[in-house]
N, C-alpha and C positions, 0 to 999 in steps of 0.2 A: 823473438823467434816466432815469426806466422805462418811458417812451414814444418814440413817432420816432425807433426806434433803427435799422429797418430799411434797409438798404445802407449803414451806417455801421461803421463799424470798433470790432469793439464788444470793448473790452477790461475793461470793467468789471464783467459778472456772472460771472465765472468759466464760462460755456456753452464748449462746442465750440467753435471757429471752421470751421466748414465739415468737421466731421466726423460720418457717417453712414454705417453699412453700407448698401448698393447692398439688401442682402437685405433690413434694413428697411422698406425702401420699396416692395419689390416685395411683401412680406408684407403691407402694410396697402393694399397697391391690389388684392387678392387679396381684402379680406372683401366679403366677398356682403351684397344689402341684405336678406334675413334675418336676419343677423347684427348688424348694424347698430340693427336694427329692436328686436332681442330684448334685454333687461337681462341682463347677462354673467353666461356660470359661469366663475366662477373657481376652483373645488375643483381641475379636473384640470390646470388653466392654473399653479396654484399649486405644485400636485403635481413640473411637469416644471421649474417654476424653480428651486427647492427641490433636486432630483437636480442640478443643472448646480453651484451652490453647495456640493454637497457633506451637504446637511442633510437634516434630513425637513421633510414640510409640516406637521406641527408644533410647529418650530422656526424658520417662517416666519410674519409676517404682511406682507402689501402694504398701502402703503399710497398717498394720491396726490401722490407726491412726499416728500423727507423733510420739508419742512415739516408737511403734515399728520401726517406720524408721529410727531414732537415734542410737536403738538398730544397726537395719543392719547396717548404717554406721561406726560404732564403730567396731562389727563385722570383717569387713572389712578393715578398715585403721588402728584401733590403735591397735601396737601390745604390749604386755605388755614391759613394762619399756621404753617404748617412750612418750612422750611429749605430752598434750591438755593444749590449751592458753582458756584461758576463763576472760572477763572485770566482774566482779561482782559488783553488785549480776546484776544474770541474771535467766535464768530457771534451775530450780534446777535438769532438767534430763539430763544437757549435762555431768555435774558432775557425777551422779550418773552410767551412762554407761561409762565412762572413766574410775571409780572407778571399776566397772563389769570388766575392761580390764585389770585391773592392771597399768594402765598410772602413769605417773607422770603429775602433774596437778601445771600449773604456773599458780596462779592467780593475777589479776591485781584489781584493786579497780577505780570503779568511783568516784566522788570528792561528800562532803556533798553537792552540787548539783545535785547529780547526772548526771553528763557529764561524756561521755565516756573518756576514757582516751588514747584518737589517740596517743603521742607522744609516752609512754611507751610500746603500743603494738607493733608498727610502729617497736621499737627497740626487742621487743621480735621475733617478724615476720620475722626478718634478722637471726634467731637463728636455724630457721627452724622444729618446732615442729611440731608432725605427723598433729591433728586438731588444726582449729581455728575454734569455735562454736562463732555464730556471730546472736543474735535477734534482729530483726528490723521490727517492733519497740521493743524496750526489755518489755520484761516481768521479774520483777515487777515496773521496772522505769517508760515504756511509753515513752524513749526517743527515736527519731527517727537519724539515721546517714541520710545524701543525699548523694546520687549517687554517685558524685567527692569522700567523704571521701570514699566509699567504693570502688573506684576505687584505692584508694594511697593505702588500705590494698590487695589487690588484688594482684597489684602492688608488693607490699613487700613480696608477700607471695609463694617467688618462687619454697620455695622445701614443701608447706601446705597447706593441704585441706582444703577451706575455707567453711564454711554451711553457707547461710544465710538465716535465721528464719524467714520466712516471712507471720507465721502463724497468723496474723492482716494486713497483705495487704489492705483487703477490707476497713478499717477504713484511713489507712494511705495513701494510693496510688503511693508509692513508692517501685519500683521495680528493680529486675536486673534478670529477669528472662533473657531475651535475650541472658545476656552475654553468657548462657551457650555454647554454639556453637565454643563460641572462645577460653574459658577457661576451661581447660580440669581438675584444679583446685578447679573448682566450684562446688556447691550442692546448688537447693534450695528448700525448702521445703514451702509446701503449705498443707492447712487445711482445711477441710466443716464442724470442728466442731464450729465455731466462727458466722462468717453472715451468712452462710447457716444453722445453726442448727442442724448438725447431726451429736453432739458429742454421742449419746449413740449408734450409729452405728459403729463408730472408722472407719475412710476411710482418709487418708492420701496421699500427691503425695512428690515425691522425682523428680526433674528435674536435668539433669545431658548432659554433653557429650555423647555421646555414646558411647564412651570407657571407659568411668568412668561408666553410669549407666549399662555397661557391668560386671561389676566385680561384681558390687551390685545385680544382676539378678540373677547370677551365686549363690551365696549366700541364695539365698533366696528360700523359702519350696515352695512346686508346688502352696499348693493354699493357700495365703496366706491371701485372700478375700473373705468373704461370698457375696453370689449374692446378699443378700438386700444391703449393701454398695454400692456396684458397680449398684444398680438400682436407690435408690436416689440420687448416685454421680451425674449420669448421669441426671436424673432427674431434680436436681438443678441447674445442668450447663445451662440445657434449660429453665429454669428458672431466667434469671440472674436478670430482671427487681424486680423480688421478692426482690432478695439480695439485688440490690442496692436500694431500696427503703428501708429495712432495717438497712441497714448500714448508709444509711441518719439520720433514726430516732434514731438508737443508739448512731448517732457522737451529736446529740441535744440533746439526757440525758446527754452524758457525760460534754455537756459546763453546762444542768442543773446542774449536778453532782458537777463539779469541782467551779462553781459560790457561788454554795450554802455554800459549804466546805467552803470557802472561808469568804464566810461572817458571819460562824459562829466562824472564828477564828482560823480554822485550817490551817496549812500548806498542802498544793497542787501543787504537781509539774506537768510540762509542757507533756501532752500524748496526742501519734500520733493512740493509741490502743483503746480498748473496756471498757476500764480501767481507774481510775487514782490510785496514789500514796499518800496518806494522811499521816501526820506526828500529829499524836493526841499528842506526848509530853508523860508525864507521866502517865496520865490518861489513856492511850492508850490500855492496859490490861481489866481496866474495864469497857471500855465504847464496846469493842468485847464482852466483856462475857453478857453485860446487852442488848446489840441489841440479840445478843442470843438465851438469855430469851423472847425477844420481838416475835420470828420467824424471826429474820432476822439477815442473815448471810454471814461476810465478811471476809477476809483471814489477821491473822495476820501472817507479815514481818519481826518480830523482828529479828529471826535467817539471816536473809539472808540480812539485813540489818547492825546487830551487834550492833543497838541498840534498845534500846523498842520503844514503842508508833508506830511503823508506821504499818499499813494496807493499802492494795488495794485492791480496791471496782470495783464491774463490773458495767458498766454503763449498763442499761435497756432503756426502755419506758421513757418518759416523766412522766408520771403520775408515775413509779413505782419510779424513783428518787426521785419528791417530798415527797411522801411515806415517804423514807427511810430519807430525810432530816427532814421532821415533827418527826420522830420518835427520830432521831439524838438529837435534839435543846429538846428534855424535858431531856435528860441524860446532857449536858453540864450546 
């Protein structure tokens, strides 16, 4: 359900639940209808993102949302009848732009624990496929790789462009932004629709080399950003005390979250995300469609999983987790 989600309990697109800096809002009730009015520069907007990041501009490209970004990457590196490595199940949009490209698409399988499967890709990675789409932490597992492993795929991935997904950063705290400077192989992609809140604005960053975020630039429509994005991008970055005091209280539903599950007999696997991964078994069908009914709404995984019963749940609020646990425990 991607519709009539409003006042419902919405734990199935991984968004914020009610998290937004105070300063965002006052910054976009702040633009003038000149500005409004006028098609956005973004050069100095880009410029002061970029500084907050730690990068130059660039070593930036925005784009609207990271789904569009994906697009441009795609775009740009894969050409039809070439090769995208993907560990599944992972986000269903790396597929579905590879599919847009005409790729051929090697997929690999995590283990009924979901662990990534380093040994098999390690060996696909020698093969040299155009991408290697890489989530970390993954979406919908929640499993996170560290540093070292993602250095050995890096490593192996001498003639492929690696992405890494790092659209839950805030939750995990594990990063490779830096590498980009060295690895001209690299992309990573960053979000302000998660801790920061401003998935219905679509503001996305791509970080890259400078000869790699050259080509993607090149590619890309003059304005590819509305100035409300680019004001509470910027907004939020200056706000980061916000975020991280969010992303606190989000990683504390999710231990709500994942305890609760747990003690009511579900299976709950290991997340470094805004997320977990629950394995309801059989019942798993009806116990989505009866929360539903209740107003409260989580994403079922069966497709992307292959088999039934599993959903992943966005972690919220403290109180909005219990919620959704009270409500849980009368349908089981």
């Amino acid at each position: 359900m991607l519709e009539n989600r409003k006042g419902k309990l919405r734990l199935d697109m991984n968004e914020s639940m009610g998290f937004c800096s105070p300063k965002v809002r006052a910054a976009l009730r702040r633009l003038s209808g000149e500005e409004i009015a006028m098609y956005p520069e973004k050069e100095n907007a880009t410029a002061r993102i970029a500084r907050c990041f730690g990068v130059s501009a660039e070593e930036l490209v925005l784009s609207a949302g990271i789904d569009d970004g994906l697009r441009l990457i795609a775009d740009v590196f894969i050409e039809r009848g070439r090769t995208v490595l993907l560990a599944e199940p992972t986000f269903t949009m790396y597929r579905f732009h590879a599919e847009q490209r005409e790729a051929r698409i090697h997929r690999l399988r995590c283990d009924d624990d979901m662990r990534f499967p380093l040994e098999d890709v390690l060996r696909a990675l020698e093969r040299g496929p155009a991408v290697f789409f890489l989530a970390n932490p993954n979406n919908p597992t929640g499993a996170l790789l560290d540093k070292r492993t993602i250095k050995k795929l890096l490593d192996a991935a001498r003639r492929t462009l690696v992405v890494v997904d790092e659209a839950y950063f805030e939750f995990s705290g594990v990063t490779v932004l830096p590498w980009i400077r060295r690895r001209k192989n690299l992309v990573v992609t960053r979000t302000f629709s998660k801790a920061a809140g401003l998935a219905g604005l679509r503001i996305g960053c791509l970080f890259a080399h400078r000869e790699t975020a050259k080509f993607l630039k090149r590619a890309q429509a003059p304005f590819p950003i509305g100035i409300a994005p680019l004001v509470a991008a910027e907004a939020a970055l200056k706000d980061r005390a916000f975020t991280q005091r969010a992303a606190v209280e989000i990683v504390r539903g999710r231990e709500i979250l994942a305890e609760g599950l747990r003690e009511l007999g579900v299976r709950v696997f290991p997340s470094a995300a805004n997320f977990v991964l629950a394995d309801f078994g059989a019942r798993g069908a009806k116990v989505i469609h009866a929360l539903a009914k209740r107003g409260i709404l989580i994403r079922d995984q069966t497709a992307a999983i292959g088999r039934p019963g599993f959903a992943r749940i966005t972690a919220g609020k403290p109180a909005q987790m219990q919620r959704f646990l009270r409500e849980l425990q009368k349908l089981l």
